[in-house]
N, CA and C of each residue as an Amber inpcrd file, in Angstrom:
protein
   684
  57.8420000 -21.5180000  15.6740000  56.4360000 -21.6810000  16.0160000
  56.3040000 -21.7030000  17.5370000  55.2540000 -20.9360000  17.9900000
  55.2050000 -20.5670000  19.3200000  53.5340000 -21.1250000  19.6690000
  53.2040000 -22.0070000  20.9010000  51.8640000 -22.4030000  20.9990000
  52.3580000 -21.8240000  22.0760000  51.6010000 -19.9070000  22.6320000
  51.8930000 -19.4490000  23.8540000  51.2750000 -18.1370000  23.7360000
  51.4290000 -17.3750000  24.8500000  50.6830000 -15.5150000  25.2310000
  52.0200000 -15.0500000  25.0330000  52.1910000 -13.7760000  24.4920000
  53.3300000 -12.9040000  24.2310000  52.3850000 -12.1450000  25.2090000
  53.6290000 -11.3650000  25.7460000  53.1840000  -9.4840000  26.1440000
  52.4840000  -8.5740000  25.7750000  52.8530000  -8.6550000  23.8640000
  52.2250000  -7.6910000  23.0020000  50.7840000  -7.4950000  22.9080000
  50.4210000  -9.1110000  23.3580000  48.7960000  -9.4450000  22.9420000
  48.2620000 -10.0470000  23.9740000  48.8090000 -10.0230000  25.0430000
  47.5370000 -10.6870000  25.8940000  46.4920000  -9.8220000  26.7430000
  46.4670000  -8.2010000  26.3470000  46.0800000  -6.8980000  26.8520000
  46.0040000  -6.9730000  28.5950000  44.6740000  -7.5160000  28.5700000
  43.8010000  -7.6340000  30.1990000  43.9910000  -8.3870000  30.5350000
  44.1440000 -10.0160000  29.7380000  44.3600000 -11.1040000  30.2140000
  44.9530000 -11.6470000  31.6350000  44.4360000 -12.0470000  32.3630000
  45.3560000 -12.3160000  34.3620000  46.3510000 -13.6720000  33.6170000
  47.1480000 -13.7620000  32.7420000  47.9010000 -14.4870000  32.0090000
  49.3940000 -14.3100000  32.2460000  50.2020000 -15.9200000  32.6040000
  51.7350000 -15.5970000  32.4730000  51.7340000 -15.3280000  30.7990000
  52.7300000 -14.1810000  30.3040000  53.2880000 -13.9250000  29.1270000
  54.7950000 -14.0490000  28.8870000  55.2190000 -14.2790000  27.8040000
  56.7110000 -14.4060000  27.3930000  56.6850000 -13.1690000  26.7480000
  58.1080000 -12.7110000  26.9670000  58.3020000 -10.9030000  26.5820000
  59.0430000 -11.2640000  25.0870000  58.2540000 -10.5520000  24.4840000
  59.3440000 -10.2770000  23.2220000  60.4340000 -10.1660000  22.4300000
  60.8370000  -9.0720000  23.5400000  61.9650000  -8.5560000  23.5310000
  63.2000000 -10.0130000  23.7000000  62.8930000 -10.5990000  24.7200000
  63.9310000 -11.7300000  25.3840000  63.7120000 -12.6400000  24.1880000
  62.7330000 -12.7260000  23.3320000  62.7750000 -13.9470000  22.1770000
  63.8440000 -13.9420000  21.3280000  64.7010000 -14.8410000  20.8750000
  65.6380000 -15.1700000  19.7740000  65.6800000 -14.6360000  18.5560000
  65.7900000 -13.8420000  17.8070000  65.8670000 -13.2120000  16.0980000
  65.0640000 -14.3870000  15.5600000  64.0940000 -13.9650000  15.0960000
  63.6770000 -15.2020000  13.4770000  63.0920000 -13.8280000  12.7150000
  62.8660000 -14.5930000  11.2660000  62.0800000 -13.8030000  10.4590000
  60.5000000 -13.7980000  10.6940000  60.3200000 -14.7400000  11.5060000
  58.4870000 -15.0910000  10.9610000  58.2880000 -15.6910000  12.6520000
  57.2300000 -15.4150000  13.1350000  56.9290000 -16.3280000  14.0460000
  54.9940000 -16.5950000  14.4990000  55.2960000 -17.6030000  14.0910000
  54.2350000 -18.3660000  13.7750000  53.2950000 -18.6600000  15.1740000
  52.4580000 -17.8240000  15.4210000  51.5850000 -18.0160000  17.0480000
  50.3960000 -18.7460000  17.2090000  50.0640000 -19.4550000  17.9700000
  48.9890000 -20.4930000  18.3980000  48.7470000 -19.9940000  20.0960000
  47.4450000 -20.2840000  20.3550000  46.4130000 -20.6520000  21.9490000
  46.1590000 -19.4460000  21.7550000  46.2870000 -18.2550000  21.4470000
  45.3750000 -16.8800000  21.7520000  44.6200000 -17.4070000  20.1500000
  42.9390000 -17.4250000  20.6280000  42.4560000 -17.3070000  19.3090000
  42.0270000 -16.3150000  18.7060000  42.9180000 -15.5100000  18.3460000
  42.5420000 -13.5940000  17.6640000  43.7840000 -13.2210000  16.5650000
  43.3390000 -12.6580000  15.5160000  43.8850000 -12.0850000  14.3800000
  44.3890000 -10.8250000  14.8020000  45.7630000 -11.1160000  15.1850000
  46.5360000 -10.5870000  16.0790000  48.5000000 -10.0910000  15.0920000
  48.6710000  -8.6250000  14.8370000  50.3310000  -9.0690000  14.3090000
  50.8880000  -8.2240000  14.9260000  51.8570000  -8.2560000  15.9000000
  52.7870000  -7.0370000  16.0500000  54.2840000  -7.3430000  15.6890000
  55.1130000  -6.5310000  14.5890000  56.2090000  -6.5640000  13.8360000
  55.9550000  -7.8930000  13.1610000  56.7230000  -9.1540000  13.3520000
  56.2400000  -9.9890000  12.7630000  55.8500000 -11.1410000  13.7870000
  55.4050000 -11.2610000  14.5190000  54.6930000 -12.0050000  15.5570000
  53.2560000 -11.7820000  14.8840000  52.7920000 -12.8640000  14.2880000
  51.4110000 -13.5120000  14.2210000  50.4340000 -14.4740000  14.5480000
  49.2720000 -13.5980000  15.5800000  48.1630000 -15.0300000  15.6340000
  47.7900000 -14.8060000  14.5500000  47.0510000 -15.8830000  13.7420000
  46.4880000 -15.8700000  12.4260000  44.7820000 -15.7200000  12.8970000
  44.4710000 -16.3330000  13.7050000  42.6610000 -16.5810000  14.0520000
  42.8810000 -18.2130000  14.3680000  41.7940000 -18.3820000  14.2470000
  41.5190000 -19.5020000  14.7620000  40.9540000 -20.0290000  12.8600000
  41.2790000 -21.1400000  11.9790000  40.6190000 -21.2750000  11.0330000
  39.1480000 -21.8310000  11.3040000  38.5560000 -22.0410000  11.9020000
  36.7170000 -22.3670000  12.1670000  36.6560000 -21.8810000  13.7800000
  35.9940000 -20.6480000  13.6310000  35.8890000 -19.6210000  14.9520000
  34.1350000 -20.9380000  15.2800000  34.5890000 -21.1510000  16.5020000
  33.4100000 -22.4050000  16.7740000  32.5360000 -21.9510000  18.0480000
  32.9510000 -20.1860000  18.8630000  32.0730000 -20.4400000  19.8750000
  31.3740000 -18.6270000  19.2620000  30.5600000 -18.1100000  20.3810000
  29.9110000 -16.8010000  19.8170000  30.7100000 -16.1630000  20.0930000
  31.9600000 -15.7760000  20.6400000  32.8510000 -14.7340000  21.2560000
  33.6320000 -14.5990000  19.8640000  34.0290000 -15.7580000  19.4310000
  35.3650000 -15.5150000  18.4180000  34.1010000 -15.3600000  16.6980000
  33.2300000 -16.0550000  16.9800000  32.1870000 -15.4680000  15.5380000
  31.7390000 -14.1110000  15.3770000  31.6240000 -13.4580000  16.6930000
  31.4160000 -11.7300000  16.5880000  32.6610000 -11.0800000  16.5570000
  33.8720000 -11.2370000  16.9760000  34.9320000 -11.1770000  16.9560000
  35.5680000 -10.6500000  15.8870000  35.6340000 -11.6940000  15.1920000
  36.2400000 -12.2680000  13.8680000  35.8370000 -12.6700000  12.9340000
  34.1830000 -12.8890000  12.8210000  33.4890000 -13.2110000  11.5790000
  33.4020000 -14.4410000  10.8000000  34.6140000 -14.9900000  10.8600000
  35.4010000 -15.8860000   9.9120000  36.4760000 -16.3470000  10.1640000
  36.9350000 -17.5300000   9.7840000  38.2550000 -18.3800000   9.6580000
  39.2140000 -17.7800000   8.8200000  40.5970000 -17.7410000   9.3220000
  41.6230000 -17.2470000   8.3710000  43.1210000 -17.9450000   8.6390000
  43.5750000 -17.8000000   7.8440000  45.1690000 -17.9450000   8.2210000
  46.1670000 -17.2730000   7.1930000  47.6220000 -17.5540000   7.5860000
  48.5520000 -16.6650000   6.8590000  49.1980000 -17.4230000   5.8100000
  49.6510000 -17.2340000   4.5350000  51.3660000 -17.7640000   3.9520000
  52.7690000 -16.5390000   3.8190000  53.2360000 -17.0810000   4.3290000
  54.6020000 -16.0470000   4.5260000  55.5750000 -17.1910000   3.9670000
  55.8960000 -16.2000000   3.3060000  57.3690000 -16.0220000   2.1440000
  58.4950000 -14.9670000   2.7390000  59.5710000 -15.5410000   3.5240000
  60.2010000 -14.4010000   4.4440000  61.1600000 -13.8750000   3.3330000
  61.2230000 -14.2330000   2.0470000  62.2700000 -13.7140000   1.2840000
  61.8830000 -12.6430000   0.1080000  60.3130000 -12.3270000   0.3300000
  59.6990000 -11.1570000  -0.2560000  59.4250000  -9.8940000   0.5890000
  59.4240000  -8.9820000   0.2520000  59.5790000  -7.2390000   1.2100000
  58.1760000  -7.4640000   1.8820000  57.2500000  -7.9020000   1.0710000
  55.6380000  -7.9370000   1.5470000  55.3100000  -9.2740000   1.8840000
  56.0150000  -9.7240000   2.9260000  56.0570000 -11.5090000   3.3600000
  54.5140000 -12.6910000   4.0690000  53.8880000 -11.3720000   4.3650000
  52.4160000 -11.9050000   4.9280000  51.6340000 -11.5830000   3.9190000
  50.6820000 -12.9120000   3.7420000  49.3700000 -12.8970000   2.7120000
  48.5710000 -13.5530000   3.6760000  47.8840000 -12.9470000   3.9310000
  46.4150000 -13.0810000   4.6240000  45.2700000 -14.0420000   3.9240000
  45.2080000 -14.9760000   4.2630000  43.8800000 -15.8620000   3.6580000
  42.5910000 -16.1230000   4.3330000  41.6830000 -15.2960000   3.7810000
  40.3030000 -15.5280000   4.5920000  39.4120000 -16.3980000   4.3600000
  39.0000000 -17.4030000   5.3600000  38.0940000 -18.5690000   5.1220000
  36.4280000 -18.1090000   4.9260000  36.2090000 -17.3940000   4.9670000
  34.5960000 -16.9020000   5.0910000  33.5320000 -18.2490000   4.0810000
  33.4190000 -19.0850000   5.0200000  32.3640000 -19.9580000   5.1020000
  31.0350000 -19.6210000   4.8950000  30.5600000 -19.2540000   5.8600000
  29.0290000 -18.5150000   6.3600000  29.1450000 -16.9880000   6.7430000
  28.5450000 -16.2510000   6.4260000  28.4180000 -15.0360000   6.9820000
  27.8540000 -14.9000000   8.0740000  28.2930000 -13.7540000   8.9130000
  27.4330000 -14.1640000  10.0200000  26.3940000 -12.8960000  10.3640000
  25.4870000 -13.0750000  11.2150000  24.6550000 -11.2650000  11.3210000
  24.6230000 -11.3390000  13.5190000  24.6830000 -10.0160000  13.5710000
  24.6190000  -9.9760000  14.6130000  23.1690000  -9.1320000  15.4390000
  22.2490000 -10.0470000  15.9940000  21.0410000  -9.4670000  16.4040000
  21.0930000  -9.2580000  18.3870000  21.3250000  -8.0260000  18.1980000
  21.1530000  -7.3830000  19.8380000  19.9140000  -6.9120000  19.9840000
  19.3910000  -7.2580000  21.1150000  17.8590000  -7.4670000  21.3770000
  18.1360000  -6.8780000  23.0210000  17.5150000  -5.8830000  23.6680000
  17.6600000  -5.1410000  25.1110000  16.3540000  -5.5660000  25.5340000
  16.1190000  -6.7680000  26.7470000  14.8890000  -7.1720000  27.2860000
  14.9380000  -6.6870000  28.4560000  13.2860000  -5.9560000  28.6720000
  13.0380000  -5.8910000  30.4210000  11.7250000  -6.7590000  30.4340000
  11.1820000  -7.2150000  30.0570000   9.9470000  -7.8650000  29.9700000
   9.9670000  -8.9490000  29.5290000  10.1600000  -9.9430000  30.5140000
  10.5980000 -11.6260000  29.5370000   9.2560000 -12.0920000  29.6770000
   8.0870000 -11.6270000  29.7970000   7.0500000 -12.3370000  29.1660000
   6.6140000 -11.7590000  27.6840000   7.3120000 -10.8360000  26.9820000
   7.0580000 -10.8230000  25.8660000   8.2230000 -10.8130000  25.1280000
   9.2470000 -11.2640000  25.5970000  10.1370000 -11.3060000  24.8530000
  10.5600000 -12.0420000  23.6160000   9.7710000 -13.1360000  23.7870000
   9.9340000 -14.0590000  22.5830000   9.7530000 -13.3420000  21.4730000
   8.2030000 -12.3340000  21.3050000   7.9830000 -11.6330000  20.1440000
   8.5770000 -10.7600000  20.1660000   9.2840000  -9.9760000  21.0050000
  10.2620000  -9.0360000  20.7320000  11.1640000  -9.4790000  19.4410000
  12.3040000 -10.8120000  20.2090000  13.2940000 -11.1350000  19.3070000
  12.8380000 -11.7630000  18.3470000  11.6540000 -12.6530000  18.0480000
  11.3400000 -13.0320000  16.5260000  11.0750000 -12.0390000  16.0450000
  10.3400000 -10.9790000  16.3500000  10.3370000  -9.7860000  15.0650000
  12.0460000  -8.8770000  14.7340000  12.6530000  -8.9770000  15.2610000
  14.0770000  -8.6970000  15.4930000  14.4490000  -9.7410000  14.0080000
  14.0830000 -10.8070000  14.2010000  14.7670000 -11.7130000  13.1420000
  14.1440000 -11.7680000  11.9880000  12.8080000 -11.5580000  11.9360000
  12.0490000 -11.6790000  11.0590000  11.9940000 -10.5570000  10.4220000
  12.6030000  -8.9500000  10.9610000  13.7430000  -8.0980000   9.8470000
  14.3630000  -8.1560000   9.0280000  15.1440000  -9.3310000   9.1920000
  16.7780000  -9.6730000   8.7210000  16.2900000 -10.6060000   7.8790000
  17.4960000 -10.3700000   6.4020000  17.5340000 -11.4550000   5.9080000
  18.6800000 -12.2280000   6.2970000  18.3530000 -13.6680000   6.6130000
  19.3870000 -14.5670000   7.5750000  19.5650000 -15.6490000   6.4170000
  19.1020000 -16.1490000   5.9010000  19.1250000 -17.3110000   4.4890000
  20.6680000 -17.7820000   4.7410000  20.8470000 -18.7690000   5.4300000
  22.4040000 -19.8230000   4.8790000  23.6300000 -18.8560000   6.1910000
  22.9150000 -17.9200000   6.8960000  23.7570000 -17.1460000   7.8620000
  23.6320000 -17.9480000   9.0990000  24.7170000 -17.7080000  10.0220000
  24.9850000 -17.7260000  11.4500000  24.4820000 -16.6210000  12.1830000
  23.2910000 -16.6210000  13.3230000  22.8760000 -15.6080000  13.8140000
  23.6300000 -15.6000000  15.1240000  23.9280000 -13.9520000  15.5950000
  24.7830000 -14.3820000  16.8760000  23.3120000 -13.3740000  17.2550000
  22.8440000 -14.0420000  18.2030000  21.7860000 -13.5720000  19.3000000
  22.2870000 -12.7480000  20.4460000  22.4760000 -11.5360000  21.1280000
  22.3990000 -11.4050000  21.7920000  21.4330000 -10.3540000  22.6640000
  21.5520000 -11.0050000  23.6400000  20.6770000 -10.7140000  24.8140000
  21.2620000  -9.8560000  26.2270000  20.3720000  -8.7220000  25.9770000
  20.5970000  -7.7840000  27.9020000  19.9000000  -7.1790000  27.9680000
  19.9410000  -6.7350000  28.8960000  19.1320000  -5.9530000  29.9740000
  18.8110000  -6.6840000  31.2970000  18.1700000  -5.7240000  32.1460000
  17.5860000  -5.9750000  33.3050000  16.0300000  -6.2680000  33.6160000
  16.3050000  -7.6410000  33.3570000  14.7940000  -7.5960000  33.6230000
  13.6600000  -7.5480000  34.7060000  12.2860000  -6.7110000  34.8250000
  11.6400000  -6.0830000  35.3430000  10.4530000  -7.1580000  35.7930000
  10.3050000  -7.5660000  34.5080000   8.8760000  -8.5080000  35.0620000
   9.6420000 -10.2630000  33.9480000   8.8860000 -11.2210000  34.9420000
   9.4730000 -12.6670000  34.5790000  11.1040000 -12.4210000  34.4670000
  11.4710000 -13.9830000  34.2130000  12.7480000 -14.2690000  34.3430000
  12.6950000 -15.3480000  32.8870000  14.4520000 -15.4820000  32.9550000
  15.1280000 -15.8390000  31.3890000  14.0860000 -17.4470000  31.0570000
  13.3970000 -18.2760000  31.8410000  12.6050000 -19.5570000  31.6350000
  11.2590000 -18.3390000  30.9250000  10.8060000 -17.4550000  30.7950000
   9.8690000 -16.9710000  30.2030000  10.5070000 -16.9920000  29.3610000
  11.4160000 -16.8470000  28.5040000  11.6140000 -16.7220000  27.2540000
  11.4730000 -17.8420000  26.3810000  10.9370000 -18.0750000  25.3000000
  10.8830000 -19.7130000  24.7610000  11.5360000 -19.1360000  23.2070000
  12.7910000 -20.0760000  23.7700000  14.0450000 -20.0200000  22.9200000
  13.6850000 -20.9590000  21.9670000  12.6940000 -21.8770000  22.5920000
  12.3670000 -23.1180000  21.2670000  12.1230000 -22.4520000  19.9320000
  10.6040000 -21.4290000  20.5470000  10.0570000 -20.1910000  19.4340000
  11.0660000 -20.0630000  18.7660000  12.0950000 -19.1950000  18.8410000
  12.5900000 -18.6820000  18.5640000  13.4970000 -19.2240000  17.2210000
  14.1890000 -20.7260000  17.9760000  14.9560000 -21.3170000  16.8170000
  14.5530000 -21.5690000  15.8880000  12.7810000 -21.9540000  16.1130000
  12.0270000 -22.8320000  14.8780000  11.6570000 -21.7870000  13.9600000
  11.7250000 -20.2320000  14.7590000  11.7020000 -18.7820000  13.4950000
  12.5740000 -18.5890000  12.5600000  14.1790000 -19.0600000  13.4160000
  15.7590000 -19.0140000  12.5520000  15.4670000 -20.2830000  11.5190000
  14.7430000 -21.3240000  11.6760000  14.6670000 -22.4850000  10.8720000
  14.2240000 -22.0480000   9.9470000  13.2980000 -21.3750000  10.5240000
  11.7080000 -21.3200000   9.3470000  12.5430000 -20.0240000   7.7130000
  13.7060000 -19.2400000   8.7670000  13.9460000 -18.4090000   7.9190000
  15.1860000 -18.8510000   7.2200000  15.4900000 -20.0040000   7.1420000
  16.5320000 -20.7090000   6.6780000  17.9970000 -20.3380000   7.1980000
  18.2670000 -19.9180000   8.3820000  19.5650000 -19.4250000   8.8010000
  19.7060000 -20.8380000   8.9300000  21.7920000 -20.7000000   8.4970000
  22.1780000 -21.5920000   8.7750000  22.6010000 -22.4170000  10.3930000
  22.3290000 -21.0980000  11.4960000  22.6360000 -21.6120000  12.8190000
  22.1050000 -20.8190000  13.4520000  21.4140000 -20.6130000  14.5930000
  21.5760000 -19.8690000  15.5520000  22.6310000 -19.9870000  17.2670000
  22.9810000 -19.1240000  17.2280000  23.8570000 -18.8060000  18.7660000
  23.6080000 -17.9760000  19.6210000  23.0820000 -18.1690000  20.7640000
  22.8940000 -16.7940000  21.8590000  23.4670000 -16.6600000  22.8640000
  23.7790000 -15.2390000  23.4180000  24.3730000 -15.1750000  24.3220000
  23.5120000 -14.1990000  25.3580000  23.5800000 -14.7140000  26.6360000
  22.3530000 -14.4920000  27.6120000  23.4940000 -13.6710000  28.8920000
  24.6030000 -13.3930000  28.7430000  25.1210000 -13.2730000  29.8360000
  25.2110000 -11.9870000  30.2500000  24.4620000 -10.9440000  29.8000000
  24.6260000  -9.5790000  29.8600000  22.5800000  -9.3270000  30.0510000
  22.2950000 -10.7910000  30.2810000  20.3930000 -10.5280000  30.4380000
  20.0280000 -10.6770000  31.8530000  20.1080000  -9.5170000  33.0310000
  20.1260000 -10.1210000  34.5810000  18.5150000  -9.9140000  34.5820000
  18.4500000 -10.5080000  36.3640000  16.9310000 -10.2270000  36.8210000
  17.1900000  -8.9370000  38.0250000  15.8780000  -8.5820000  38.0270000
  16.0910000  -6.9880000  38.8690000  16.4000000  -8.4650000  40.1330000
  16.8540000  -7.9660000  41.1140000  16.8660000  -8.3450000  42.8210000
  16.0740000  -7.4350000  42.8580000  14.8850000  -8.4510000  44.0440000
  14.0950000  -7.7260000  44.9360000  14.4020000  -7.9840000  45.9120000
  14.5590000  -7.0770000  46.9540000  14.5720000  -7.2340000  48.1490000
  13.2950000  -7.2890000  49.2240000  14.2890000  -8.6820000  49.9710000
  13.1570000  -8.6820000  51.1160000  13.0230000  -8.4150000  52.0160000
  12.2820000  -8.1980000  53.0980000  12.3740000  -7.5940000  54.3770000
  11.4480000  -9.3030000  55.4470000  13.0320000  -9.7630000  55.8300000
  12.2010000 -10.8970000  56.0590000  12.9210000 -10.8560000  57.6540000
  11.6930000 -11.0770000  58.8620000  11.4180000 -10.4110000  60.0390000
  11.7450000 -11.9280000  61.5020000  13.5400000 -12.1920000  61.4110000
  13.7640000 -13.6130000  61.5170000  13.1910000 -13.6950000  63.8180000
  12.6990000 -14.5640000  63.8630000  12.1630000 -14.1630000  65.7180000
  13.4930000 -14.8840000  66.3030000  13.7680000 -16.5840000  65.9600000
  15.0230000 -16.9360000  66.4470000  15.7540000 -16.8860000  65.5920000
  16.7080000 -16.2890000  66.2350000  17.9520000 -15.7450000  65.6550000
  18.9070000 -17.5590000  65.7710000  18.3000000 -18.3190000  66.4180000
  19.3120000 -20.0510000  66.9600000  18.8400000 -20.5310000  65.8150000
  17.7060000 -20.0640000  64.8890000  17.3010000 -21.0010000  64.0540000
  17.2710000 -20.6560000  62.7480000  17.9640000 -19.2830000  62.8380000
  17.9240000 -18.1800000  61.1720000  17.5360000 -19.0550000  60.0850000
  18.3620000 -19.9950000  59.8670000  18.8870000 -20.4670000  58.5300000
  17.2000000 -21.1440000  58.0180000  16.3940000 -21.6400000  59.0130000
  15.3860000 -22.4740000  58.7540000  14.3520000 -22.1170000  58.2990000
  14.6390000 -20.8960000  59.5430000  12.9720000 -20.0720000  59.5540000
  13.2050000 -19.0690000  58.3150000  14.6660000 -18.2080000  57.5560000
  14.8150000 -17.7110000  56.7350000  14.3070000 -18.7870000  55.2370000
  14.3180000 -20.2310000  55.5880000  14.0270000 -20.7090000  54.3240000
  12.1760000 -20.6620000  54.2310000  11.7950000 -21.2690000  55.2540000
  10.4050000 -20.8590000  55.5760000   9.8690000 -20.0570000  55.0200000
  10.1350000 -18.4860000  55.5320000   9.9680000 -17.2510000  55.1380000
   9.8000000 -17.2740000  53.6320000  10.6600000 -17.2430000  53.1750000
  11.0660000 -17.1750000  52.0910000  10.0430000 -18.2720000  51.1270000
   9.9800000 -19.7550000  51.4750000   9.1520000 -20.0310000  50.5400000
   7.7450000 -20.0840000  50.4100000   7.1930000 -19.1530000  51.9890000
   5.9940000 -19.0680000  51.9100000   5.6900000 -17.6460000  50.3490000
   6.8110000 -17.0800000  50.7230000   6.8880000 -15.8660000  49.8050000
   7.2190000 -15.5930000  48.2000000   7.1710000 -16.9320000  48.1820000
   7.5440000 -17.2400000  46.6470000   7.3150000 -18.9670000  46.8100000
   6.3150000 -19.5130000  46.3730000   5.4790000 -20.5950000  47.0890000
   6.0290000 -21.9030000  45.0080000   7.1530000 -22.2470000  45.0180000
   7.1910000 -23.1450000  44.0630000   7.8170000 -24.7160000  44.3550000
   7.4600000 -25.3360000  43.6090000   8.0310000 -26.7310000  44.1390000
   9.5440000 -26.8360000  44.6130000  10.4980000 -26.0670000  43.9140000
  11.6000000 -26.4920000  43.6130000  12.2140000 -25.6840000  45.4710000
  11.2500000 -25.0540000  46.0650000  11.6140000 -25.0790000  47.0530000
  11.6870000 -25.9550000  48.2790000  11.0700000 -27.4440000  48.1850000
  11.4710000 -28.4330000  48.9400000  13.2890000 -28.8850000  49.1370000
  13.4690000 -28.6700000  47.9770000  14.8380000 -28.9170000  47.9420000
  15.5550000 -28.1590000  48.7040000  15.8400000 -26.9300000  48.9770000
  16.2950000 -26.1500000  49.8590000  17.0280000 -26.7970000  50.6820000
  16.7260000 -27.0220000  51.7270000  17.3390000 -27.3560000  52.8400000
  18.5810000 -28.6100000  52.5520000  18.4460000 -29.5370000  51.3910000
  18.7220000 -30.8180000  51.1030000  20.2010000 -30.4890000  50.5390000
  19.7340000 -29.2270000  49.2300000  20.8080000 -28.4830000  49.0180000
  21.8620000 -27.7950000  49.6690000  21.5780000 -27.5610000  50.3620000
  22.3420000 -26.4610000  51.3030000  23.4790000 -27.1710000  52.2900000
  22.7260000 -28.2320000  52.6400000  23.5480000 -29.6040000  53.2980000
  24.3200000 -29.8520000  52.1010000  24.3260000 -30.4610000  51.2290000
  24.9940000 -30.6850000  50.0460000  26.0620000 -29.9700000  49.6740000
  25.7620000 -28.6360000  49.7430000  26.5840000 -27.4580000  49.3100000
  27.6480000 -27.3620000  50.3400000  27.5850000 -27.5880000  51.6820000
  28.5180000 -27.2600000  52.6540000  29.4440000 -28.5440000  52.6270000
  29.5090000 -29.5800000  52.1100000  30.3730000 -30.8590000  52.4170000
  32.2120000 -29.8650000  52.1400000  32.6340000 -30.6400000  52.7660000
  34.3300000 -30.0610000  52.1460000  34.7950000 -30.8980000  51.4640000
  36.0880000 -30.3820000  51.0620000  37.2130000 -30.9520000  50.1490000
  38.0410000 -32.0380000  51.1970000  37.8520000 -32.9180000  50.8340000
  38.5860000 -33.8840000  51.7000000  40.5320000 -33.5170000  51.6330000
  41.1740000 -34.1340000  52.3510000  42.4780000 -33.7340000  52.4080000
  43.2200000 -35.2920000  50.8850000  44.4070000 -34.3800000  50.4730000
  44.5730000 -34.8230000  48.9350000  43.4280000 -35.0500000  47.7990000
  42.3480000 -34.3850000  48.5650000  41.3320000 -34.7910000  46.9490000
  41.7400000 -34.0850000  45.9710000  41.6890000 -34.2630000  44.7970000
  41.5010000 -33.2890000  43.7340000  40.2780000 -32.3200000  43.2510000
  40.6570000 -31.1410000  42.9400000  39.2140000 -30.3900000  42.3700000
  38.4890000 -31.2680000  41.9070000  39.0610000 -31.5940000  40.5970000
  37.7810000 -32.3390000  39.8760000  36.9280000 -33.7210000  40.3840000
  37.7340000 -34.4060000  41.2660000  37.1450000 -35.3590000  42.2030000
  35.7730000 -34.7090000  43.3850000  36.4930000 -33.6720000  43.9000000
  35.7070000 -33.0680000  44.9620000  34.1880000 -32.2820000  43.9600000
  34.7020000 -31.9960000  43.1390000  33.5850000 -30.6560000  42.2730000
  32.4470000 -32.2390000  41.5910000  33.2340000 -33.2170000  41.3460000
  32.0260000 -34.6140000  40.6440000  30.9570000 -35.0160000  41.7170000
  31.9480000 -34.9710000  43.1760000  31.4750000 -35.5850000  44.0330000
  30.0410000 -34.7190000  44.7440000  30.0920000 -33.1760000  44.7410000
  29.3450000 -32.4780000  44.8970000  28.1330000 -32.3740000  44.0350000
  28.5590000 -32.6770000  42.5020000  27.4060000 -32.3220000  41.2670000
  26.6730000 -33.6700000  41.6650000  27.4590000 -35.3410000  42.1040000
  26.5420000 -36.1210000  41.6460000  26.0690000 -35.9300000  43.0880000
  25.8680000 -35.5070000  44.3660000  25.2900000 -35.6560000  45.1580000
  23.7580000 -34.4860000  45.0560000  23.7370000 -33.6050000  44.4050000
  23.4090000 -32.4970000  44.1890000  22.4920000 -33.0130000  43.0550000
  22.7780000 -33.9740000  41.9380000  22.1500000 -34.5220000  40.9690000
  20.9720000 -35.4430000  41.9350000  21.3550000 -36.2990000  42.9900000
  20.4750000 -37.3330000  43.4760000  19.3700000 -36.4040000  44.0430000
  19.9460000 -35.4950000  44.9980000  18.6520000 -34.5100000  45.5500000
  17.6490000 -33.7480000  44.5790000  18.0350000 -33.9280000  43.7230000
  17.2170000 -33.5800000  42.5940000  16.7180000 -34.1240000  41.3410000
  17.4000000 -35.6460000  41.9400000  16.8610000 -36.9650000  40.9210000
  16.6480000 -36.4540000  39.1400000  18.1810000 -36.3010000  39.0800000
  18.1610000 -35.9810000  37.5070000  18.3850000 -37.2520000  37.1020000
């Protein structure tokens, strides 16, 4: 039993791997930490038995694992957990002020009854941004239609960049007069913070800190300027 990346299977992965070849003779070898339904010769990942995020549910569908009997010619039996079925709804937004009815009629297609919906979401959007979308809508549609879950994935949904043409006079004072500029030009509350942030953002890593010390110390200072 191996909890590790082989060569065979870690494709793209920027991952140390153990080579194959250099492994010891067994009949069976039993693989764990890559979660993918994976066999080369007899090196097996089995899956993951409860695929729990949206990558490994579109993936893989379902929970599985193996029984191997190394003293039969046909030594792998494949056992599939299929729990819930799952459906997969791809939805291409440029318009996130109507997007909500986009993807409820998207769902309100499908029969979803007792299913896992994997949501996904892209494109480039043109007019509004991903807070136009009301995901609330949306879940209380997957409710209404009795799916057993919904899951979305937003990471392939950008906003166009617009560019600005912003015309700085002191160049000693860029950073200020660029925030200025800027929030006369897009005029919302959350632009007071600016400047508060930015101070915040520049602190360093003290000498022997740890990441996760330094990365807490930044979120909770970053939390107060914004009194969460």
């Amino acid at each position: 039993m191996l909890h590790t990346t082989i060569d065979k299977a870690k494709g793209t992965l920027p991952v140390d791997a153990i080579e194959t070849d250099l492994l010891p003779k067994a009949d069976y070898y039993a693989l764990g930490h890559l979660h993918i339904d994976f066999q080369y010769q007899n090196f097996v990942y089995p899956g993951p038995i409860f695929p729990n995020n949206f990558q490994e549910l579109e993936d893989l569908k379902h929970g599985s694992f193996y029984i191997v009997d190394t003293e039969q010619t046909d030594s792998l039996q494949k056992v599939e957990l299929k729990i819930k079925d799952t459906i997969l709804i791809e939805v291409e937004i440029k318009n996130a002020l109507i997007a909500t009815e986009q993807i409820i009629s998207e769902i309100e297609k499908r029969d979803v009854e007792d299913k896992i919906i994997l949501l996904r979401l892209s494109g480039e959007l043109e007019t509004g941004n991903n807070s136009d979308i009301k995901f609330n809508q949306i879940e209380e549609t997957a409710v209404r239609k009795k799916s057993y879950f919904l899951l979305k994935n937003t990471h392939e949904l950008k906003t166009k960049e617009v560019e600005m043409e912003i015309e700085i006079k002191n160049i000693d004072n860029i950073e200020e007069e660029a925030i200025e500029i800027y929030s006369e030009q897009n005029p919302v509350d959350f632009n007071k913070f600016i400047p508060q942030l930015i101070n915040s953002l520049s602190i360093e890593k003290q000498e022997g800190e740890k990441i996760e010390s330094f990365t807490n110390r930044l979120m909770d200072e970053t939390k107060k300027i914004l009194k969460f």
